[in-house]
N, C-alpha and C positions, 0 to 999 in steps of 0.2 A: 292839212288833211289830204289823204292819197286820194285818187279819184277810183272810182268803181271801175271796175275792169269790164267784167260779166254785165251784160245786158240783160233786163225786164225781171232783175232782181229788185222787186218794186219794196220785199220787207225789208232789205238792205237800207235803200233809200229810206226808209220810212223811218227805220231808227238813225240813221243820222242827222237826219233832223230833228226827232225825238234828242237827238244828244245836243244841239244847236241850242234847241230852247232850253233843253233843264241846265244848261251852263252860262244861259242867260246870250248868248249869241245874235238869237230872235227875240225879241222883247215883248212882255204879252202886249197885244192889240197893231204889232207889227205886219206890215202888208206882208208877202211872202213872194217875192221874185222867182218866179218860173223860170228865167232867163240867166239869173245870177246861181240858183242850185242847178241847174243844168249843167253851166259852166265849171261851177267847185267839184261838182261827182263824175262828171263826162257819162253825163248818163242823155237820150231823149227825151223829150215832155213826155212820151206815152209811161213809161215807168214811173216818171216822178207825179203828175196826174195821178197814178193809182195808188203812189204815195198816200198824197194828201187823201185821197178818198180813206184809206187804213186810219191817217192819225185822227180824220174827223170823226169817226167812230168811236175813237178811242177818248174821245174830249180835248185834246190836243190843238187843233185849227177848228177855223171853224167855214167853210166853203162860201163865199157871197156870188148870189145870182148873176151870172156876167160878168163881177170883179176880181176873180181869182180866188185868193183865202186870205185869211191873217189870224196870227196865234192867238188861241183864248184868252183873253182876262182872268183872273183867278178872284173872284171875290169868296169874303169871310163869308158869307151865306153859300155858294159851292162849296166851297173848301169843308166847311163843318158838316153839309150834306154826306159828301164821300167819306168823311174822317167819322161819319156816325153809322155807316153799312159797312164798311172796311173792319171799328171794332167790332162791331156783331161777329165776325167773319173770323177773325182772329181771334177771339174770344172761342169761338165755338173749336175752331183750330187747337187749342190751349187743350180744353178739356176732352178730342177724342185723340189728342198727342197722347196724352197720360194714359191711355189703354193699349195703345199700338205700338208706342217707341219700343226700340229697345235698348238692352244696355248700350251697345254699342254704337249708336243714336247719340245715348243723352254722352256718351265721352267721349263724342265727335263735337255737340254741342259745348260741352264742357271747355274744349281746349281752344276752341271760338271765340267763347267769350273770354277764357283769357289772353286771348293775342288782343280782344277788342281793348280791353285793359290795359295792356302794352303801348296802344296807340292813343290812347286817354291822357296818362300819365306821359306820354311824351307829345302832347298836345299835335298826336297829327290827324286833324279833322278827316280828310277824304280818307284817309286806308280805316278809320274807327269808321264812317258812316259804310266802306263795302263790307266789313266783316259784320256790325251790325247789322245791315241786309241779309247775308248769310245764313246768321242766327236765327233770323224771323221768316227766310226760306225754307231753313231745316224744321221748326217746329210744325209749318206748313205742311210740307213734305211726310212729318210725321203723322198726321192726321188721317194718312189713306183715303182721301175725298180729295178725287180730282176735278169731281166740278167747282167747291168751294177752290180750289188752289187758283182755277182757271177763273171766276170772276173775280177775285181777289188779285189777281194780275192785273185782270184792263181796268178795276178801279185805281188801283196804285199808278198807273201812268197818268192818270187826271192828275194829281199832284205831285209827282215825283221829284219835280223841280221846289217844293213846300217841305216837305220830308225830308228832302239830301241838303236844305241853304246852309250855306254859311255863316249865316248872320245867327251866330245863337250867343247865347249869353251863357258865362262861366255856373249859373245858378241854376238854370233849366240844364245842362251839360250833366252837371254833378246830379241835379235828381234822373236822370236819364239814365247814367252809369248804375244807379242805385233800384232804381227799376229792373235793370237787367241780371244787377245778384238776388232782387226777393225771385224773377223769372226761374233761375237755374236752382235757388232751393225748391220750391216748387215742383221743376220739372222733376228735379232729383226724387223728391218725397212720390212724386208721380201722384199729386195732388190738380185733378183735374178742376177743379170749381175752383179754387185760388191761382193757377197760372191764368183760368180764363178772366178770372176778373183783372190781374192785374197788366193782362194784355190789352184791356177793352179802357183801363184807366190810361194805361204809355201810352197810345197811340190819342185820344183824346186831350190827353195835356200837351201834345208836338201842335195844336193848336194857337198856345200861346207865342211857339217861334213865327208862325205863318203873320200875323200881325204885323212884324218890321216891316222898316219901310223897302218898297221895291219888291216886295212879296209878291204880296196876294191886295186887294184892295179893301179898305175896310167899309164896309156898307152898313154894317150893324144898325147906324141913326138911322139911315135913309128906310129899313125895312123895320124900324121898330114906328117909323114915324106913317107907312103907308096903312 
């Protein structure tokens, strides 16, 4: 990784590290060396300090009194929190897309999804999970509500590292792929209450991949037990 040139470019910082954790680099509940990201970015502690103050906002670290920070933990009770305000949000995204898009929209959408499909069929996970992203940018985007795109942003960095894993299985994949052709006829019909719902179902069933091991932690006993 090159190091940062430009000094008290503290967003810079901020998503490198943000890039650290979601590739699993940091590990969640990992202390966070001041002295080791100093060194990697050639940046000073004041930028990367105002780093960390950015990601803890963002749910990312979490800051301790005195001790410096260390990356979140992600439990199944977070995780389904954010994955339950995030569909509301996309859901509603779905349904004011279908008034606003335009043609030229949905066949920019269109040709997204099928490079996503390109990269399905030729089993290449990371370039299917960024055109993926794109797709559910663009419907975003479509919506003409920039406050929903903007909280809808810093909840998706709570789990971004949950949403983009690797770890999926060939069965959750394929109903994923198939989610994303009911989305495009939908969009296409410009069927605002059916794309919304079946955005508010995708992103809730990406719940079942957050489970694997090394994810997210699963707490469900422990909160069904208190």
């Amino acid at each position: 990784m090159t190091k940062i040139l430009q000094r008290n470019l503290y967003r810079e910082v901020a998503d490198r590290i943000g890039d650290l954790i979601e590739h699993g680099e940091l590990a969640p509940g990992e202390r966070i060396s001041e002295k080791q990201l100093c060194e990697k970015f050639g940046v000073s502690r004041t930028p990367l300090r105002e780093a960390l103050k950015v990601l803890a906002t963002e749910g990312l670290i979490e800051l301790l009194p005195n001790r410096g920070a260390r990356v979140v933990r992600l439990t199944f009770k977070k995780v389904k929190d954010t994955y339950d305000l995030m569909a509301a949000l996309e859901g509603l995204s779905g349904e004011l897309a279908c008034q606003y898009i335009s043609d030229a929209e949905i066949a920019d959408i269109r040709r997204l999804h099928e490079e996503m499909l390109t990269h399905y069929r030729n089993r290449e996970l990371m370039t299917y999970f960024e055109v993926n992203r794109q797709i559910h940018e663009s419907i975003l985007a479509a919506s003409r509500n920039d406050l929903l795109q903007e909280m809808y942003s810093n909840l998706s960095q709570r789990v971004k590292r949950v949403r983009y894993s690797k770890k999926m299985t060939q069965t959750f994949w394929s109903q994923a792929v198939q989610d994303h052709e009911n989305m495009m006829a939908a969009l296409e019909k410009r069927d605002g209450r059916l794309l919304g719902q079946i955005l508010r179902d995708h992103l809730c069933n990406k719940l079942e991949v957050a489970t694997l091991a090394g994810v997210i932690e699963d707490d469900r006993l422990s909160v069904a037990n208190s």
